[in-house]
N, C-alpha and C positions, 0 to 999 in steps of 0.2 A: 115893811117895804124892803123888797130885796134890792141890793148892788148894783143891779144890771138895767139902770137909766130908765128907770121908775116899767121896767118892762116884768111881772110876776108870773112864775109858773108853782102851782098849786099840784101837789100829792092828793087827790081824791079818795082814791081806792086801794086797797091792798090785797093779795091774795096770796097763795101757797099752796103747793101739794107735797105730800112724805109717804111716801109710797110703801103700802104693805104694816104692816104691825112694827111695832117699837121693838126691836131687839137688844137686848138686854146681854151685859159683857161676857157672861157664860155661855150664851147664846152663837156668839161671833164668829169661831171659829168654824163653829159645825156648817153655819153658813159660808160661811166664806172658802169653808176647806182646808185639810193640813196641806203641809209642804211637806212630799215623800213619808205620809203617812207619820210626820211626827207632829207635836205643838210647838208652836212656836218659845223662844229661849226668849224674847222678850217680853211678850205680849201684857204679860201681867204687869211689868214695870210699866210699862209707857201708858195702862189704861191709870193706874194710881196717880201717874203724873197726871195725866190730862185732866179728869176728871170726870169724864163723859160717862154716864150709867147706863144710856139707850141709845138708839141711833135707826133709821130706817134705810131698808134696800132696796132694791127693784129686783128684786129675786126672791125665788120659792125656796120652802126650807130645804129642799133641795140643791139650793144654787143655783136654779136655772132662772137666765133673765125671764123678767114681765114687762120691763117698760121701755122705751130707748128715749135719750134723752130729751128728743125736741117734745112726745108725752109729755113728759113731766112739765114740761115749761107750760104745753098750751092748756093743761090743766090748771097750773098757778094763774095763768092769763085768764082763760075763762071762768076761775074762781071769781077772780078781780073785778070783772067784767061785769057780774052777775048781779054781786054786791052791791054795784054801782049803779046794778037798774037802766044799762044800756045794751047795747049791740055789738058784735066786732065788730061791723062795717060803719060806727063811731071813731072807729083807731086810725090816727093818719098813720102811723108811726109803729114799727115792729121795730125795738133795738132790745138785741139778746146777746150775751156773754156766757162762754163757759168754756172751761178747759179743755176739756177732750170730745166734739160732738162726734156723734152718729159714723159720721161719712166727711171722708176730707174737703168733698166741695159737692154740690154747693154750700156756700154758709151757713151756721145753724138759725138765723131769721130770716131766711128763704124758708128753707123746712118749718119753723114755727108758725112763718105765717100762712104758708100752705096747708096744716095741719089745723090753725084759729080757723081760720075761712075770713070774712068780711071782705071789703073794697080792696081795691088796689090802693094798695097803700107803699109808704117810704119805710127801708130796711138798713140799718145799720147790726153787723155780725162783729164780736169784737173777742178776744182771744187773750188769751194770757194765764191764770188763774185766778185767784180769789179777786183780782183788778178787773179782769175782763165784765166782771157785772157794776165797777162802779163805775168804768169804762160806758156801759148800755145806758147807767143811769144817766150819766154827762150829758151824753149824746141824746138823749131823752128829753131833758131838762131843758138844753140849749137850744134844741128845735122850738120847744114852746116861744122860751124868752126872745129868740131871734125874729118871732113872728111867723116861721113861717109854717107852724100847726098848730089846731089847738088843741086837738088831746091823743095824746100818743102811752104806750107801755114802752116799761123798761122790766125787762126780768134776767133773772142770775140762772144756771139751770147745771147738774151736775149729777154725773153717773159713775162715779170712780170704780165699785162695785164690778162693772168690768174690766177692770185692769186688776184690781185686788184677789180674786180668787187664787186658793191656793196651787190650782194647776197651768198657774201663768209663773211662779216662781221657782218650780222643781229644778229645772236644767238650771236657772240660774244658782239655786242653793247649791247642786253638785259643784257645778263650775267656780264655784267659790273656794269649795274648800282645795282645788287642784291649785288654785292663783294662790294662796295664801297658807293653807295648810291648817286653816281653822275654820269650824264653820262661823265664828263670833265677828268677822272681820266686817269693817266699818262701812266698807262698799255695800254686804248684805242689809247691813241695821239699818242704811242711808232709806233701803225700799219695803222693808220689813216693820219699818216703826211707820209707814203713812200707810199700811192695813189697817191698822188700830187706832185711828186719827179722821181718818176721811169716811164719810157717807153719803147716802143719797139723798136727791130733793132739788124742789124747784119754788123761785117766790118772784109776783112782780107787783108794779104799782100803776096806776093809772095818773100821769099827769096830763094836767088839763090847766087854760088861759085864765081861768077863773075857781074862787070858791065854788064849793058845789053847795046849793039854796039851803040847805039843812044837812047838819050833823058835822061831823070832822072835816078840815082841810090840813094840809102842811103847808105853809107858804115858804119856797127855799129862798133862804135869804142870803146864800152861795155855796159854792162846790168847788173844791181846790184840789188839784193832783201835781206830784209831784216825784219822780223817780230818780234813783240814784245811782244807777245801771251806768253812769258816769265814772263811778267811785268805786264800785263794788264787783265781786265777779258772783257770776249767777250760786245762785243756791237752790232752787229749785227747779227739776227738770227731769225730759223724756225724750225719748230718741237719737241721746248721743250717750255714752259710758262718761265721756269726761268732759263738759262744756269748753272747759277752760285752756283746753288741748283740740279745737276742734277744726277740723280740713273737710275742704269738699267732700272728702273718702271717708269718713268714717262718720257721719253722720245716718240714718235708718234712712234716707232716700235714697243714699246711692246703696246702701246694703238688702236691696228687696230683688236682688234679681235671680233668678232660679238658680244660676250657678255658683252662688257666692250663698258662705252659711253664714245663717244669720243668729251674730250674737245675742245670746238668751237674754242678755241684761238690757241689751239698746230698747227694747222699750216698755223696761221698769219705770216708772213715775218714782225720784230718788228727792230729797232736799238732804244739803249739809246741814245736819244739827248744830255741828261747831260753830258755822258760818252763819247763822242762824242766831244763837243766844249771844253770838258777839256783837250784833247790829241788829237785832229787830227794835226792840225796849228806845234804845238810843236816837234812832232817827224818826221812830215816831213823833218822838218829844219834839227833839228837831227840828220836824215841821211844822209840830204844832204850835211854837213855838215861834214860826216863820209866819203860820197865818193868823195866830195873835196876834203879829204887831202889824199885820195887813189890816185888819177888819178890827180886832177887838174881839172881844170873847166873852161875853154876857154870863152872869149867873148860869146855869145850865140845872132844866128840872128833870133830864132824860140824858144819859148817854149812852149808847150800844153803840159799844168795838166788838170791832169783832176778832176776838181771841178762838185762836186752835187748840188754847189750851189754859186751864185753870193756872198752870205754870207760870204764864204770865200776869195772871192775874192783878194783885199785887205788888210786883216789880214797875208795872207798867203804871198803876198809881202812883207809888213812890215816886216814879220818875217825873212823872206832870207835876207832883207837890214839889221836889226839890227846884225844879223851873218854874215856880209860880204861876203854876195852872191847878188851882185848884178844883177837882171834882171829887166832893165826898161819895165814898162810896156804897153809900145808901141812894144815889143819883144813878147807878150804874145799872143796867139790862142788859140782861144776856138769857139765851135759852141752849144753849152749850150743852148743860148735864141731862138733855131731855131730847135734845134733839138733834145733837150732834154737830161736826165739823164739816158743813154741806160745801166749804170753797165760796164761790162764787155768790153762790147762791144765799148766803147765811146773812150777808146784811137784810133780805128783803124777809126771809124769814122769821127774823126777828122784829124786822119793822110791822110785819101783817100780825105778830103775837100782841104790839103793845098796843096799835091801833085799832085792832080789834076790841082789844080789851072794856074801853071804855073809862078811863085811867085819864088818859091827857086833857088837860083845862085847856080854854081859851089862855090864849099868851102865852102860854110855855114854852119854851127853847128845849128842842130837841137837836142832840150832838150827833151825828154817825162817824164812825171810826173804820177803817175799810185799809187793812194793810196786804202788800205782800211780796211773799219772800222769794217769787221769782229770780230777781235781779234787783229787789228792792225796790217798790213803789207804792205809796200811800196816797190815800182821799180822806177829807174831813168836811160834811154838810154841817150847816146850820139851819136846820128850820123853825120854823114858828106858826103852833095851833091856831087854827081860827075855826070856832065853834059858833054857828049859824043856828 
């Protein structure tokens, strides 16, 4: 029974779509493109960090786009959909997240739900990065529990792939080494190291006011967010050189007009690493830590966080065991080394690997872990299988 006054919304369904063949680290470049005809000075370090061995694009080995992002989603949805053995015109409810959509308005679940088809249905569009799809979830979830739908999608959706190519960074690479006098300097690594980090992909889930008569549900038995955008200055971003420095003027809206030139870097997709390995680890615990002593924290048979990177892997256990959150890490899920760092989208991707799978018992307590490094803000689910 979940928290919210005996009112349950049920995970039915799961789907996903990974567009294109697994590309593999040797692979990456060629698709992605050099910068001014050379390789990159990082690239090999930060794949050893992370971990990641394959990853998919929406692009031809060419580089040329195949998919634009609201695709990909309504792929993952009608996956979903499929499985489920219903209709889109069953969906009251289109709530989609992702970073970068298509087109700046209208929102990207207008476009997704234009693109599913079914009924006129309720749209929530939600922004941010890796947040924005736990964002869709919430907003999903809370519609059911609130009463007022009974079966609505939430999906994560992400294209970075077009910001990443390597003839989006040339003028920026030149213009680097003029500001600094190196090409190694920290501003370049900021947007240089999330080419080898981020791909593509889209995953949603069908909830609905009830178990579904046979086979798997999730019963969420709460969803907690919590950001810290209070305390911290942003760490990742696009469309300004320097957040933390930022004026009506020098942001990418007032820099778009035909006679003003427009700086190569304003819209690089950059995170501080520094800012970054000082505070991610730390207030995950945190919070977790926070909605420990709100709820309590069950044995746990499943947890999938969703890490950017194998890097943290371990750190970020450590940190729960020193805080007396234990999760061994024989309980831990990830699809990371296979299928990459999709953003947004990676919690549902991982959620449609385990549920698919056939793995989860009735009563098992499933954990989701959903950070990010925007400006610092985290989500932690609790569900619980019910096998019909």
């Amino acid at each position: 029974m979940s928290v919210y006054e005996n009112r349950n919304a049920y995970i039915t369904s799961t789907g996903s779509f990974l567009p294109g063949e697994p590309v593999g680290n040797e692979e990456m470049e060629s698709v992605l493109g050099l910068v001014n005809n050379k390789e990159s000075i990082f690239r090999e370090k930060i794949l050893n960090s992370n971990g990641i061995k394959s990853r998919h694009y929406a692009l031809d080995k060419s580089g040329n786009p195949t998919h634009l992002t609201d695709q990909l989603a309504a792929e993952a949805i009608k996956a979903s959909v499929i499985e489920r053995g219903c209709e889109p015109a069953s969906l009251d409810m289109f709530a989609v997240g992702t970073t970068l959509p298509d087109i700046l308005a209208p929102g990207i679940a207008s476009m997704v739900h234009g693109r599913v088809g079914g009924k006129n249905a309720d749209i929530v569009s939600t922004s941010g990065i890796c947040g924005a799809g736990a964002a869709a979830m919430k907003a999903a979830i809370m519609s059911v529990i609130s009463g007022q739908h009974k079966r609505v999608v939430a999906c994560g959706t992400e294209r970075p792939s077009a910001i990443m190519r390597g003839s989006r960074f040339e003028k920026e690479s030149e213009v680097e080494q003029d500001r600094n006098g190196v090409a190694k300097s920290y501003q370049y690594f900021n947007a240089d190291f999330l080419r080898w980090m981020l791909s593509d992909g889209a995953g949603a889930v069908i909830i609905d006011d009830e178990p579904k008569a046979e086979g798997l549900s999730l019963n969420v038995e709460w969803i907690e967010t919590c950001s810290f955008a209070n305390k911290l200055d942003t760490c990742m971003y696009m469309g300004v050189n320097n957040p933390n420095e930022m004026t009506p003027q020098n942001t990418w809206v007032e820099n778009i007009d035909k006679d003003k030139v427009l700086d190569p870097g304003i819209l690089l997709l950059r995170q501080d690493t520094r800012l970054l390995n000082e505070n991610i680890i730390k207030l995950a615990v945190d919070f977790a830590v926070e909605v420990k002593e709100k709820h309590g924290l069950p044995d746990v048979d499943w947890f999938l966080p969703h890490i950017s990177s194998f890097y943290f892997h371990e750190k970020l256990s450590t940190a729960y065991q020193e805080r007396g959150i234990n999760i061994p890490l024989d309980k831990w899920f990830t699809n990371l080394e296979r299928k990459g760092n999709t953003g947004s989208a990676s919690i549902f991707i991982m959620l449609d690997e385990l549920f698919q799978s056939g793995k989860i018992k009735d009563g098992e307590k499933v954990l989701l872990m959903i950070p990010e490094s925007g400006r610092f803000s985290f989500t932690y689910v609790l569900l619980t299988a019910v096998v019909r």
